[in-house]
C-alpha distance (Angstrom), angle and dihedral (degrees) to the residues before:
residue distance angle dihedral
X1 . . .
X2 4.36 . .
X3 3.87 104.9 .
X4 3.76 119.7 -162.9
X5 4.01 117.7 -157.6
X6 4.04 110.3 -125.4
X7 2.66 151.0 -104.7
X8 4.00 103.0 57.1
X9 3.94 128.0 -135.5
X10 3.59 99.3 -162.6
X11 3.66 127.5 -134.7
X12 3.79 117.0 -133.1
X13 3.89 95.2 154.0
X14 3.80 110.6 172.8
X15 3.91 97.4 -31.3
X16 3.89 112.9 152.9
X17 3.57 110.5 -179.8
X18 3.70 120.0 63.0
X19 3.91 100.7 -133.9
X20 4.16 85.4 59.2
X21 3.54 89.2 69.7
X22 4.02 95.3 55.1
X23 3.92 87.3 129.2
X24 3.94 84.2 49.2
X25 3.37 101.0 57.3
X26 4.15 100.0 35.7
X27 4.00 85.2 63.0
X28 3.45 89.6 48.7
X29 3.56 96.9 49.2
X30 4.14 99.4 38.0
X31 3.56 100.5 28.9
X32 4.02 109.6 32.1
X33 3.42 91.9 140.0
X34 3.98 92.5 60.9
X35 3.84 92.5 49.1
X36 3.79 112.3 86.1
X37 4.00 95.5 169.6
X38 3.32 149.9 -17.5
X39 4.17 127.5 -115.0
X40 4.22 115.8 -147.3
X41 3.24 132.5 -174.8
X42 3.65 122.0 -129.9
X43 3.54 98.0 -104.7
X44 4.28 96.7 37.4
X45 3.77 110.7 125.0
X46 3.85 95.7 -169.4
X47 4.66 125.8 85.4
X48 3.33 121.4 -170.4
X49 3.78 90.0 -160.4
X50 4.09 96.8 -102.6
X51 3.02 133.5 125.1
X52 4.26 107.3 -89.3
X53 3.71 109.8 -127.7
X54 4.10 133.1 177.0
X55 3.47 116.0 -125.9
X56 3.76 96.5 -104.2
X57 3.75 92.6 54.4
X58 4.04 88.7 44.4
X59 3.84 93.4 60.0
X60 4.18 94.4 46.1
X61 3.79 88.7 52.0
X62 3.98 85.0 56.6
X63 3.95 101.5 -102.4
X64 3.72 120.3 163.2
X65 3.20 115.6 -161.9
X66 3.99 137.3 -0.4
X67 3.99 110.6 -126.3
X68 3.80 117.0 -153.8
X69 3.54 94.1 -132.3
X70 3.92 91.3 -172.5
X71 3.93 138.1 87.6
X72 3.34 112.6 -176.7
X73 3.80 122.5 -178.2
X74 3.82 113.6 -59.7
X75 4.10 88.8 18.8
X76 4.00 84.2 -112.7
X77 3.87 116.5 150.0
X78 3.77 100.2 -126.6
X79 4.13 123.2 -128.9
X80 3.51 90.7 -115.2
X81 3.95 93.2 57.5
X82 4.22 90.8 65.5
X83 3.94 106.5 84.9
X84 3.97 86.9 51.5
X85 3.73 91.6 47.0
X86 3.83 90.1 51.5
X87 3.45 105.5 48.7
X88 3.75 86.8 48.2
X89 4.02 93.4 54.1
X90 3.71 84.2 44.9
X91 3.84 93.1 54.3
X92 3.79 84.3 57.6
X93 4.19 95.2 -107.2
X94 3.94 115.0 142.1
X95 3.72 114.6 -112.4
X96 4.06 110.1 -122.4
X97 4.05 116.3 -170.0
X98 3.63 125.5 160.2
X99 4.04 82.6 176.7
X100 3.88 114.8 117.2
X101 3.66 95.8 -122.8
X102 4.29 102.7 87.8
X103 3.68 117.4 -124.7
X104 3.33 97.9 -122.5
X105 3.81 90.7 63.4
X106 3.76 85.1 71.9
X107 3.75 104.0 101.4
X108 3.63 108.3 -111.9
X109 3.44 94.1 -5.1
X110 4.13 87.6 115.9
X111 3.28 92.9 56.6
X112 3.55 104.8 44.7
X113 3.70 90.0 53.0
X114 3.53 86.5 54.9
X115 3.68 91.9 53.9
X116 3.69 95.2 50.1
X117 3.74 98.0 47.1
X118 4.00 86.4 -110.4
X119 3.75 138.6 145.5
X120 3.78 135.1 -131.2
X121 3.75 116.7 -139.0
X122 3.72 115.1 -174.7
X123 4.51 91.7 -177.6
X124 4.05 95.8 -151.8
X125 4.16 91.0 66.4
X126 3.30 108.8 88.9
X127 3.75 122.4 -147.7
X128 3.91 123.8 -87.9
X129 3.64 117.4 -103.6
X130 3.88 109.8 38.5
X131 3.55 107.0 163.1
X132 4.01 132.3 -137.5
X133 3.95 108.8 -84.9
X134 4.13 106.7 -107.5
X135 3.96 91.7 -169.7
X136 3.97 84.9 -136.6
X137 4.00 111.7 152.0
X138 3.69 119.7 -111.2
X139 3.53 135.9 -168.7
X140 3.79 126.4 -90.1
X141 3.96 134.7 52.4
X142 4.01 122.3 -83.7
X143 3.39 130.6 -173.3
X144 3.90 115.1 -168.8
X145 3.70 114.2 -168.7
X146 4.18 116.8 -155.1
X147 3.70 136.5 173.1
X148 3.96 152.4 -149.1
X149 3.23 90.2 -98.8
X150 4.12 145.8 -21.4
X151 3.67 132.8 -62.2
X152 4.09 94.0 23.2
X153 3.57 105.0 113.3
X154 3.86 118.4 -77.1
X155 3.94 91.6 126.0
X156 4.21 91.6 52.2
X157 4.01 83.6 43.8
X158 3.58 91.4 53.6
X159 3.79 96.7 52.7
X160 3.75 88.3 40.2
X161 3.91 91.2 60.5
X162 3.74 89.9 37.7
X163 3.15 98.7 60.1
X164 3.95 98.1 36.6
X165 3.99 84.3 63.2
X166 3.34 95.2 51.1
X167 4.21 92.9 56.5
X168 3.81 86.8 51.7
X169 3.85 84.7 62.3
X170 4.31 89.1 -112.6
X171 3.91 109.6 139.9
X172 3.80 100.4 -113.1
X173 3.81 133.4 165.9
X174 4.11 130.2 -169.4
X175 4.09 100.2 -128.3
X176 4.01 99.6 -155.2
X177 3.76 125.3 -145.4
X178 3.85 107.8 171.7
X179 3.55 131.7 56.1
X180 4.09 100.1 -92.6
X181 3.87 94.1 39.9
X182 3.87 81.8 53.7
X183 3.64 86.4 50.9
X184 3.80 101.2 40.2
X185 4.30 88.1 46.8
X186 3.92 99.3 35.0
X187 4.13 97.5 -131.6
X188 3.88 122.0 43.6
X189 3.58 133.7 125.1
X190 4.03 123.5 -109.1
X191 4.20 93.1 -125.2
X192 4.27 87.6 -170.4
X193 3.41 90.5 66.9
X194 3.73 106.2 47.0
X195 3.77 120.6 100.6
X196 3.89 112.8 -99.9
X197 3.62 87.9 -114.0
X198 3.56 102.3 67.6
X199 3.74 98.3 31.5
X200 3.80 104.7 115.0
X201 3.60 85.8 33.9
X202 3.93 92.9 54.6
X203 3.95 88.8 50.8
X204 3.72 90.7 45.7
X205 3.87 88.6 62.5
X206 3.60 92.1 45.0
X207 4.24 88.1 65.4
X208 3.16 106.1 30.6
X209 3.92 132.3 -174.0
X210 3.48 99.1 -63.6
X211 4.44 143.2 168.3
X212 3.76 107.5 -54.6
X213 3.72 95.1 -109.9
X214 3.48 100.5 43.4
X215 3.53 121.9 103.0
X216 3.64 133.4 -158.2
X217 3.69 116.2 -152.0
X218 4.13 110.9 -151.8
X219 3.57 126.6 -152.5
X220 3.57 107.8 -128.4
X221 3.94 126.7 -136.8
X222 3.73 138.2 -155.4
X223 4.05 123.0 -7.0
X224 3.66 117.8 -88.2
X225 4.13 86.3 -142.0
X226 4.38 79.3 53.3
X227 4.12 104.7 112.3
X228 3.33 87.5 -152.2
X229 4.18 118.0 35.1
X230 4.16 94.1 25.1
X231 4.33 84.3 112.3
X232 3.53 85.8 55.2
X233 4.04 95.5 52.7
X234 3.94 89.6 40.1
X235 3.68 95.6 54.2
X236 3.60 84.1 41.1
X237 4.20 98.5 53.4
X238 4.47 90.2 35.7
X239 3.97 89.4 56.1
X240 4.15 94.4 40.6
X241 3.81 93.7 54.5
X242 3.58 84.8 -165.6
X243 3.83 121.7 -154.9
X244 4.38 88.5 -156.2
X245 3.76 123.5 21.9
X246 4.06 106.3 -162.5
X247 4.40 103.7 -163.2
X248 3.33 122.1 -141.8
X249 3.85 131.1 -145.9
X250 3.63 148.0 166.1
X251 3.90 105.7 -144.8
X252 3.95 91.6 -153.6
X253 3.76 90.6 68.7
X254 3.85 120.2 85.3
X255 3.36 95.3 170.2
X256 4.19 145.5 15.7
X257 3.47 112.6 -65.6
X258 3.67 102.5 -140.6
X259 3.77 89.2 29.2
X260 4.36 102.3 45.0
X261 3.82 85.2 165.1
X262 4.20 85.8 70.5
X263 3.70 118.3 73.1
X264 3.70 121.9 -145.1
X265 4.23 106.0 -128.4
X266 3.30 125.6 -143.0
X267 3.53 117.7 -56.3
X268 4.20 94.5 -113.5
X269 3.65 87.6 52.7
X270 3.97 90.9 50.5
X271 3.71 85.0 51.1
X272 3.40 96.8 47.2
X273 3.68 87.2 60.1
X274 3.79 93.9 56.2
X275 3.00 88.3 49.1
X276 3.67 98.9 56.5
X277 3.83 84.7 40.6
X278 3.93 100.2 51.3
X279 4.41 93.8 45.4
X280 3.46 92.8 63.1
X281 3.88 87.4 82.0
X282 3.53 95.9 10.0
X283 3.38 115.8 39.8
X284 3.72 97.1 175.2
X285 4.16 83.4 54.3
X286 4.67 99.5 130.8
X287 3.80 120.0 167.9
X288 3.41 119.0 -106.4
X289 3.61 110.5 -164.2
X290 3.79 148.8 -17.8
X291 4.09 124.5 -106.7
X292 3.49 124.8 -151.6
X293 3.66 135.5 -167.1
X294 3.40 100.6 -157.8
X295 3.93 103.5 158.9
X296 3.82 90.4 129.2
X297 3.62 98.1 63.3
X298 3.64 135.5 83.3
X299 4.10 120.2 -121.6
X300 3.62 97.6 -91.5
X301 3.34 97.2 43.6
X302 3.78 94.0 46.8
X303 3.62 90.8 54.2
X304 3.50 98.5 45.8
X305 3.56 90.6 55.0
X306 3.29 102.9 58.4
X307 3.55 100.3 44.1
X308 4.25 81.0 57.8
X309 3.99 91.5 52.7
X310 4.40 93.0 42.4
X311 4.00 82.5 51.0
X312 3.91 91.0 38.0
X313 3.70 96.3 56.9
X314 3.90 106.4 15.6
X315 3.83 97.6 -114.4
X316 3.47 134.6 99.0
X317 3.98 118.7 -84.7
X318 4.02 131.8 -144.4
X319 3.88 151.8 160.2
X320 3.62 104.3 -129.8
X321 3.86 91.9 -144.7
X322 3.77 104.6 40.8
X323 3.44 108.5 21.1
X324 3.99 135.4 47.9
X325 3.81 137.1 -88.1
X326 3.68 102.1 -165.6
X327 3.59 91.7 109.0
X328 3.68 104.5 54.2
X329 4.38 82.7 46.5
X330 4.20 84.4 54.1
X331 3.66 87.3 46.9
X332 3.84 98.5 50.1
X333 4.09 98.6 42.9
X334 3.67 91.6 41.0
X335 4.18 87.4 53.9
X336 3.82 91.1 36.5
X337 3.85 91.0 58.3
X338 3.95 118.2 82.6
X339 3.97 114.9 -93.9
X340 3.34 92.7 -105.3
X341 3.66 98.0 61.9
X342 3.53 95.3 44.8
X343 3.57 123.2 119.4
């Protein structure tokens, strides 16, 4: 898998507008701890609320790597970005982009790494070597969540769950598959940029065999109802073998967003897919509760709604970011235990 060094001094170069800085504000937000400061630009109109640091001052406080934290239109890394970028790779901090433009098409960037001892980490290569996906069972629990669509909240409904096991004393970890989770977790693997080939195989060494009560929970990627990333969710839900699949949706959406000529179906019949999906190297794979972004209803509504989707499809029902999760966590230990411990 990509491993990052912590902790992160995080790049916020000349950014502007507040929803550029997405990447910014997730590692601030999941992984405070791992942020010691933040680098600006002269002219950047955006604070994360840490403490702003130069380079130099970053690596004798212990930081190990600077994180772009920005994607600005295009995902280019502007001319005016360099001179930071250098000094930092001079200091001896890692470089971490999840931009599209590769670091080593910085001018002099290579070199100055070089000099300081420093590594370039451009998140959307994946590591050499995946294997082929064998579909044979390992040990350990996983829980994969997956959506209706993209960009609706399986990433925030991983770390939610994550980290919701973890206060009930359960030995959890957040396995990352896209640039931010990579970020926010410091190792991970970006699944969207594997080839189709070693897919499954890529997310089976992601969650590997591990303790029988442990339980990986997997960021999930793409839509399986998406015309145009469903291979990358397959591959994604074959290599998991997830014991619990948690779905994600945003009710407001009737159909794809990049694809309005697909309607979403019902959520059971999204499920049953999954389902259908997961049990070809799982068969014991069940879904274990529903996710809902519902940030563009009002209170009633919201709770109205879920109570209709838990009755709907016989789970339990929650917005990861205003409501809780303890009842899909009671649902999977209690069905994780043997029968005869169950209560």
């Amino acid at each position: 898998m990509i491993e990052l060094r912590k902790p992160y001094l995080v790049f916020l170069a000349d950014v502007r507008i507040p929803s550029f800085a997405k990447t910014a504000f997730g590692l601030r937000d999941w992984a405070r701890a791992d942020c010691l400061g933040q680098l600006r630009l002269e002219s950047c109109e955006v604070d994360l609320g840490l403490p702003d640091m130069d380079p130099a001052a970053a690596a004798a406080a212990g930081a190990g790597s600077l994180v772009i934290g920005i994607a600005p239109v295009g995902g280019r890394i502007a001319e005016v970005w360099a001179p930071a970028l250098l000094a930092a790779a001079e200091c001896g901090l890692d470089i971490v982009s999840g931009l599209h433009t590769r670091l080593e098409a910085v001018p002099g960037l290579s070199d100055a790494a070089r000099r300081g001892g420093a590594a370039l980490v451009n998140i959307r290569t994946p590591p050499a070597g995946l294997p082929v996906g064998n579909g044979v069972r390992r040990s350990g629990k996983r829980l994969l969540t997956v959506g209706t669509d993209c960009a609706l909240g399986k990433k925030y409904t991983a770390l939610v769950l994550a980290r919701a096991l973890r206060a009930r004393g359960v030995s959890a970890d957040f396995r990352a598959t896209g640039q931010t989770g990579i970020m926010i977790s410091g190792a991970g693997i970006p699944i969207d940029a594997v080839v189709a080939d070693f897919l499954s195989g890529a997310a089976e060494t992601l969650s590997p065999a591990a303790a029988t009560d442990h339980w990986d929970v997997i960021e999930g990627q793409g839509s399986l109802i998406h015309p145009g990333y469903a291979g990358v969710t397959l591959g994604l839900v074959h290599g998991s073998q997830p014991d619990a699949l948690v779905l994600c949706h945003d009710p407001s959406r009737t159909v794809i967003v990049d694809a309005p000529h697909i309607p979403i179906p019902p959520l059971d019949v999204v499920a049953r897919r999954y389902l259908d999906a997961a049990r070809l190297t799982n068969p014991d794979a069940r879904l274990v509760g529903v996710s809902l972004n519902t940030s563009s209803l009002d209170d009633q509504r919201r709770e109205s709604l879920l109570g209709e989707t838990a009755r709907q499809l016989g789970v339990p029902c929650f917005d990861p970011l205003k409501t809780s999760c303890e009842q899909v966590i009671d649902d999977m230990l209690r069905d994780a235990l043997p029968e005869s411990r169950r209560t």
